[in-house]
MARDOVEX-417024 format. One record per residue (C-alpha): residue number from 1; residue in three letters; x negated, y, z negated. Coordinates in Angstrom, 1 decimal. Layout:
N
  nr rest      X      Y      Z
 NUM  ALA      X      Y      Z
...
% end
This chain:
177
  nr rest      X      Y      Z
   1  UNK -143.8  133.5  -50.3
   2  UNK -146.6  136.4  -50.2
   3  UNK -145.0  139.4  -52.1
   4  UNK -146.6  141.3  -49.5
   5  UNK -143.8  140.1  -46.9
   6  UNK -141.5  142.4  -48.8
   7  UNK -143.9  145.0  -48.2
   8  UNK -143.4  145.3  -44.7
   9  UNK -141.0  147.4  -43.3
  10  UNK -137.0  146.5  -43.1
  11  UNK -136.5  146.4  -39.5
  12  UNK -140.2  144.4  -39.4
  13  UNK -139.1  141.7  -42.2
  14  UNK -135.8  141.6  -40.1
  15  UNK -137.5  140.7  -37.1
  16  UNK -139.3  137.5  -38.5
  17  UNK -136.1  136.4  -40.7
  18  UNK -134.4  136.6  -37.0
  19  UNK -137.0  134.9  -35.3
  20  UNK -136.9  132.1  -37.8
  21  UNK -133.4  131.8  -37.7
  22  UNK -133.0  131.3  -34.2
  23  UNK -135.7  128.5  -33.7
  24  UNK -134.8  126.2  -36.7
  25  UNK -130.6  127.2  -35.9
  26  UNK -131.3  125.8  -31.6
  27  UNK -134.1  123.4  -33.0
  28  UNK -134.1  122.4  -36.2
  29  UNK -136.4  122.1  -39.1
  30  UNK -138.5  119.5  -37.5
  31  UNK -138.5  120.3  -34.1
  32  UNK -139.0  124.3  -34.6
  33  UNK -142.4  125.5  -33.4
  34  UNK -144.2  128.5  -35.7
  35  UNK -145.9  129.1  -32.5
  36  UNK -142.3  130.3  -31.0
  37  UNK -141.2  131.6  -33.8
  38  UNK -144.4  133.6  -34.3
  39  UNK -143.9  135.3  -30.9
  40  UNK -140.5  135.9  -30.9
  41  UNK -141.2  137.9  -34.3
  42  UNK -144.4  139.5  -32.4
  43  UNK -146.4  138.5  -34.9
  44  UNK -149.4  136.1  -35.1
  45  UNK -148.7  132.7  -36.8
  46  UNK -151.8  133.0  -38.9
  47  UNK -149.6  135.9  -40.0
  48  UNK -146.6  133.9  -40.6
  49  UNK -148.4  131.3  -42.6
  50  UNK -150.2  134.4  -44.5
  51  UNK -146.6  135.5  -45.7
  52  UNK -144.9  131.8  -46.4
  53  UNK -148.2  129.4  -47.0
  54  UNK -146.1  126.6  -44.7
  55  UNK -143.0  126.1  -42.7
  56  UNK -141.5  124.6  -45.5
  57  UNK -141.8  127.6  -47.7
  58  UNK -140.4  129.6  -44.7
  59  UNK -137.8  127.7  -44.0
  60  UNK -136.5  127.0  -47.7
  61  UNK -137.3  131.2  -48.0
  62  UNK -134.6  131.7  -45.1
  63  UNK -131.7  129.4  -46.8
  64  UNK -132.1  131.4  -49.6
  65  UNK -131.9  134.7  -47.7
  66  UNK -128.8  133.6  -46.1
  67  UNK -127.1  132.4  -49.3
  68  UNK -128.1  135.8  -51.1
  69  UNK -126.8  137.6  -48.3
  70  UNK -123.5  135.9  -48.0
  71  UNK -123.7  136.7  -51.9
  72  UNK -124.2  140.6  -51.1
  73  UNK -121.5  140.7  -48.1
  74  UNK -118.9  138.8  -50.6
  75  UNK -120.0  141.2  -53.6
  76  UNK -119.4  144.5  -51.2
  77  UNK -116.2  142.9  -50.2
  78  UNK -112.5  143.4  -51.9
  79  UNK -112.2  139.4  -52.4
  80  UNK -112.4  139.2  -56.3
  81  UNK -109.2  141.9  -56.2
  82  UNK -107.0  139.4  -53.9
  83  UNK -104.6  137.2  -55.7
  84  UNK -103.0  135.2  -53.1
  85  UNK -105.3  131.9  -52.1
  86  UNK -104.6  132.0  -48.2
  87  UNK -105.3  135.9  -48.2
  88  UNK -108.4  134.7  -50.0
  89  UNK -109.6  132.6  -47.5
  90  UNK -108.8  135.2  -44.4
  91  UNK -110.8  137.6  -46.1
  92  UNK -113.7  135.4  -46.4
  93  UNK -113.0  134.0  -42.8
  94  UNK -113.4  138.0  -41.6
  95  UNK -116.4  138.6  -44.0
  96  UNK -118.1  135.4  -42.0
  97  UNK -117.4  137.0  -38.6
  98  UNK -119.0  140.5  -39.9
  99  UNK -122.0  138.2  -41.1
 100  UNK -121.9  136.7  -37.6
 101  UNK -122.2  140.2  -36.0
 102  UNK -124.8  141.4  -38.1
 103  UNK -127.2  138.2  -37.8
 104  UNK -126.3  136.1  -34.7
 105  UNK -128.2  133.3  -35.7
 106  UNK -127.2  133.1  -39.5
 107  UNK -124.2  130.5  -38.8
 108  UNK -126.5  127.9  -36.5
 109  UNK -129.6  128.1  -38.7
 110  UNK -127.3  127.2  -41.8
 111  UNK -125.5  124.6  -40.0
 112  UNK -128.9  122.9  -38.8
 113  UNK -129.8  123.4  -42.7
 114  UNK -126.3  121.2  -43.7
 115  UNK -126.6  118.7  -41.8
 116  UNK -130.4  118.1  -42.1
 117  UNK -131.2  114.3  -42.7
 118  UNK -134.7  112.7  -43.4
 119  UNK -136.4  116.2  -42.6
 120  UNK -139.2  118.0  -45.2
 121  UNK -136.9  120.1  -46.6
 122  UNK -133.7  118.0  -47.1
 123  UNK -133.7  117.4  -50.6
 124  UNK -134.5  121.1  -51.2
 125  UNK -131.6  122.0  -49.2
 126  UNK -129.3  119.5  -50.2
 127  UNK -130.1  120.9  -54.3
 128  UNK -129.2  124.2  -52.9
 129  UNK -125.9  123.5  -51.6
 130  UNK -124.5  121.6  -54.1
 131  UNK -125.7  124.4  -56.2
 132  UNK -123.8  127.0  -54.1
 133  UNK -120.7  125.2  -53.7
 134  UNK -120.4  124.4  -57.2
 135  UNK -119.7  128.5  -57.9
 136  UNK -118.3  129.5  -54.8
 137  UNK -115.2  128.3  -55.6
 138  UNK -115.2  130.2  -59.1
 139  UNK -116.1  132.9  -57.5
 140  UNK -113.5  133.3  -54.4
 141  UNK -110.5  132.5  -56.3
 142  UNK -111.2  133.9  -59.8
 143  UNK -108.4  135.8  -59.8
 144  UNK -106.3  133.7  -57.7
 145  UNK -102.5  133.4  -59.2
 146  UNK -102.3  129.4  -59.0
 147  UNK  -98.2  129.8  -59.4
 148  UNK  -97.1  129.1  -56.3
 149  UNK  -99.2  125.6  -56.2
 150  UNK  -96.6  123.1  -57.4
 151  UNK  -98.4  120.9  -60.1
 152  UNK  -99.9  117.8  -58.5
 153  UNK -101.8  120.0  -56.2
 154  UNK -105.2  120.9  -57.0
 155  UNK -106.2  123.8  -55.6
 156  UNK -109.8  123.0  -55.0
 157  UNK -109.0  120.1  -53.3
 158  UNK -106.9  122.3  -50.9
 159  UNK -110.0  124.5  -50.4
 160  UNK -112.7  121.6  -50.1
 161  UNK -109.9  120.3  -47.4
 162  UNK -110.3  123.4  -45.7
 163  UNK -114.4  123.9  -45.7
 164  UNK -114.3  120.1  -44.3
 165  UNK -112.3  121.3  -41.1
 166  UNK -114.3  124.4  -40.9
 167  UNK -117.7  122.4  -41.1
 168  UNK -115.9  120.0  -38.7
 169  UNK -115.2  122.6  -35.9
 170  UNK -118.0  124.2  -36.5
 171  UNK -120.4  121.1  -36.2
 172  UNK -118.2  120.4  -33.1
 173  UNK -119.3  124.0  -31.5
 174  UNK -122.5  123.0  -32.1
 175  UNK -122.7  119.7  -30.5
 176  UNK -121.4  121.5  -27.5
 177  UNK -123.9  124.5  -27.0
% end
Protein backbone atom coordinates (compact mmCIF):
# COMPACT_ATOMS: atom_id res chain seq x y z
CA UNK A 1 0.00 0.00 0.00
CA UNK A 2 0.99 3.79 -0.94
CA UNK A 3 1.46 5.54 2.48
CA UNK A 4 -0.14 8.32 0.75
CA UNK A 5 -3.63 6.41 1.05
CA UNK A 6 -3.37 7.31 4.69
CA UNK A 7 -2.97 10.72 3.67
CA UNK A 8 -6.21 11.25 2.36
CA UNK A 9 -8.92 12.38 4.34
CA UNK A 10 -11.02 9.94 6.91
CA UNK A 11 -14.31 10.11 5.49
CA UNK A 12 -12.30 9.79 1.73
CA UNK A 13 -10.21 6.50 2.94
CA UNK A 14 -13.65 5.40 4.31
CA UNK A 15 -15.28 5.69 1.13
CA UNK A 16 -12.80 3.37 -0.83
CA UNK A 17 -12.49 0.76 2.28
CA UNK A 18 -16.50 0.73 1.71
CA UNK A 19 -16.45 0.51 -1.76
CA UNK A 20 -14.11 -2.45 -1.61
CA UNK A 21 -15.90 -4.11 0.90
CA UNK A 22 -19.04 -4.29 -0.76
CA UNK A 23 -17.84 -5.65 -4.22
CA UNK A 24 -15.47 -8.46 -2.95
CA UNK A 25 -18.37 -9.22 0.22
CA UNK A 26 -21.53 -9.56 -3.05
CA UNK A 27 -18.67 -10.83 -5.53
CA UNK A 28 -15.87 -12.11 -4.32
CA UNK A 29 -12.13 -11.89 -4.73
CA UNK A 30 -12.22 -13.19 -8.20
CA UNK A 31 -15.19 -11.97 -9.48
CA UNK A 32 -14.87 -8.21 -8.03
CA UNK A 33 -14.34 -5.57 -10.71
CA UNK A 34 -11.80 -2.48 -9.66
CA UNK A 35 -13.74 -0.77 -12.34
CA UNK A 36 -16.97 -0.99 -9.92
CA UNK A 37 -15.26 -0.63 -7.11
CA UNK A 38 -13.40 2.46 -8.43
CA UNK A 39 -16.75 4.22 -9.09
CA UNK A 40 -18.54 3.38 -6.26
CA UNK A 41 -15.51 5.03 -4.27
CA UNK A 42 -15.65 8.06 -6.98
CA UNK A 43 -12.42 7.62 -7.63
CA UNK A 44 -10.44 6.62 -10.84
CA UNK A 45 -9.03 2.98 -10.85
CA UNK A 46 -5.64 4.24 -12.03
CA UNK A 47 -6.10 5.85 -8.53
CA UNK A 48 -6.93 2.80 -6.84
CA UNK A 49 -4.01 0.91 -8.22
CA UNK A 50 -1.82 4.14 -7.36
CA UNK A 51 -2.73 3.53 -3.55
CA UNK A 52 -2.67 -0.57 -3.42
CA UNK A 53 -0.19 -1.54 -6.66
CA UNK A 54 -2.92 -4.57 -7.37
CA UNK A 55 -6.20 -6.08 -6.26
CA UNK A 56 -4.37 -8.40 -4.35
CA UNK A 57 -2.68 -5.86 -2.16
CA UNK A 58 -6.12 -4.20 -1.87
CA UNK A 59 -7.85 -6.91 -0.97
CA UNK A 60 -5.33 -8.50 1.62
CA UNK A 61 -5.07 -4.38 2.89
CA UNK A 62 -8.97 -4.69 3.61
CA UNK A 63 -8.76 -8.11 5.75
CA UNK A 64 -6.37 -6.57 7.71
CA UNK A 65 -8.44 -3.46 8.27
CA UNK A 66 -11.30 -5.40 9.34
CA UNK A 67 -9.26 -7.62 11.82
CA UNK A 68 -7.57 -4.44 13.32
CA UNK A 69 -10.85 -2.98 13.62
CA UNK A 70 -12.61 -5.73 15.32
CA UNK A 71 -9.26 -5.45 17.44
CA UNK A 72 -10.04 -1.62 18.23
CA UNK A 73 -14.04 -2.27 18.82
CA UNK A 74 -13.06 -5.40 21.28
CA UNK A 75 -10.10 -3.16 22.93
CA UNK A 76 -12.85 -0.08 23.52
CA UNK A 77 -15.14 -2.70 24.85
CA UNK A 78 -15.64 -3.93 28.72
CA UNK A 79 -14.95 -7.78 27.53
CA UNK A 80 -11.51 -8.37 29.29
CA UNK A 81 -13.52 -7.20 32.70
CA UNK A 82 -16.28 -10.01 32.24
CA UNK A 83 -15.74 -13.28 34.06
CA UNK A 84 -18.57 -15.38 33.08
CA UNK A 85 -17.95 -17.31 29.47
CA UNK A 86 -21.62 -16.95 28.12
CA UNK A 87 -21.70 -13.12 29.20
CA UNK A 88 -18.42 -13.19 27.26
CA UNK A 89 -19.74 -14.29 24.20
CA UNK A 90 -23.05 -11.90 24.34
CA UNK A 91 -20.83 -9.11 24.65
CA UNK A 92 -18.92 -10.01 21.67
CA UNK A 93 -22.19 -11.03 19.81
CA UNK A 94 -23.39 -7.08 20.60
CA UNK A 95 -19.93 -5.66 19.82
CA UNK A 96 -20.42 -7.60 16.11
CA UNK A 97 -23.83 -6.04 15.64
CA UNK A 98 -22.28 -2.33 16.53
CA UNK A 99 -19.50 -3.33 13.86
CA UNK A 100 -22.33 -4.36 11.62
CA UNK A 101 -23.98 -0.80 11.99
CA UNK A 102 -20.94 1.03 11.61
CA UNK A 103 -19.65 -0.85 8.27
CA UNK A 104 -22.57 -2.70 6.55
CA UNK A 105 -20.42 -4.58 4.43
CA UNK A 106 -17.67 -5.67 6.99
CA UNK A 107 -19.54 -9.15 7.87
CA UNK A 108 -20.07 -10.27 3.89
CA UNK A 109 -16.63 -9.15 2.72
CA UNK A 110 -15.04 -11.30 5.73
CA UNK A 111 -17.17 -14.09 5.10
CA UNK A 112 -16.37 -14.11 1.19
CA UNK A 113 -12.60 -13.79 2.70
CA UNK A 114 -13.30 -17.37 4.88
CA UNK A 115 -14.48 -19.30 2.74
CA UNK A 116 -12.21 -18.34 -0.27
CA UNK A 117 -10.97 -21.52 -2.17
CA UNK A 118 -8.39 -21.66 -5.11
CA UNK A 119 -8.51 -17.64 -5.38
CA UNK A 120 -5.11 -15.22 -5.39
CA UNK A 121 -5.24 -14.45 -2.14
CA UNK A 122 -6.33 -17.74 -0.33
CA UNK A 123 -3.21 -18.68 1.20
CA UNK A 124 -2.67 -15.09 2.42
CA UNK A 125 -5.97 -15.19 4.06
CA UNK A 126 -5.99 -18.51 5.22
CA UNK A 127 -2.30 -17.48 7.28
CA UNK A 128 -4.25 -14.71 8.56
CA UNK A 129 -7.03 -16.46 10.13
CA UNK A 130 -5.36 -19.13 11.71
CA UNK A 131 -3.25 -16.40 13.02
CA UNK A 132 -6.31 -14.53 14.44
CA UNK A 133 -8.04 -17.34 15.81
CA UNK A 134 -5.04 -18.62 17.52
CA UNK A 135 -5.24 -15.25 20.08
CA UNK A 136 -8.76 -14.54 20.00
CA UNK A 137 -9.52 -17.03 22.27
CA UNK A 138 -6.72 -15.77 24.82
CA UNK A 139 -7.93 -12.69 24.47
CA UNK A 140 -11.95 -12.98 24.98
CA UNK A 141 -11.73 -15.23 27.91
CA UNK A 142 -8.56 -14.06 29.73
CA UNK A 143 -10.17 -13.48 32.67
CA UNK A 144 -12.81 -15.95 32.32
CA UNK A 145 -13.47 -17.97 35.81
CA UNK A 146 -13.35 -21.66 34.22
CA UNK A 147 -15.07 -23.08 37.73
CA UNK A 148 -18.17 -23.67 36.70
CA UNK A 149 -16.91 -26.02 33.61
CA UNK A 150 -16.86 -29.43 35.15
CA UNK A 151 -13.47 -31.02 34.20
CA UNK A 152 -13.71 -33.08 31.06
CA UNK A 153 -15.01 -30.02 29.33
CA UNK A 154 -12.62 -27.90 27.52
CA UNK A 155 -13.67 -24.68 27.24
CA UNK A 156 -12.22 -23.92 23.92
CA UNK A 157 -13.77 -26.59 22.47
CA UNK A 158 -17.18 -25.18 23.73
CA UNK A 159 -16.24 -21.88 21.98
CA UNK A 160 -14.81 -23.32 18.60
CA UNK A 161 -18.37 -25.38 18.91
CA UNK A 162 -19.98 -22.10 18.95
CA UNK A 163 -17.88 -19.99 16.11
CA UNK A 164 -18.78 -23.34 13.90
CA UNK A 165 -22.65 -22.64 14.33
CA UNK A 166 -22.10 -18.96 13.97
CA UNK A 167 -19.95 -19.42 10.63
CA UNK A 168 -22.77 -22.02 9.79
CA UNK A 169 -25.77 -19.53 9.96
CA UNK A 170 -23.99 -17.05 8.84
CA UNK A 171 -22.67 -18.88 5.64
CA UNK A 172 -26.42 -19.96 5.38
CA UNK A 173 -27.52 -16.09 5.24
CA UNK A 174 -25.35 -15.74 2.75
CA UNK A 175 -26.25 -18.45 0.34
CA UNK A 176 -29.61 -16.97 0.60
CA UNK A 177 -29.08 -13.16 -0.30
Amino acid sequence: MNEKFLELPKEKQLKIINAGMEYFGKYGYKSASTDDIAARAEISKGLLFYYFHNKKSFYLYLYDYCAELMLDYINSSRIQEITDFFDIMDCGAALKMRMIVDYPYLMSFVMKAYYSQKEAVTEDINHMIEETISTTFDIYFKNTDWSKFRDEIDPQQIYQMLLWMIDGYMLDKQRTQ
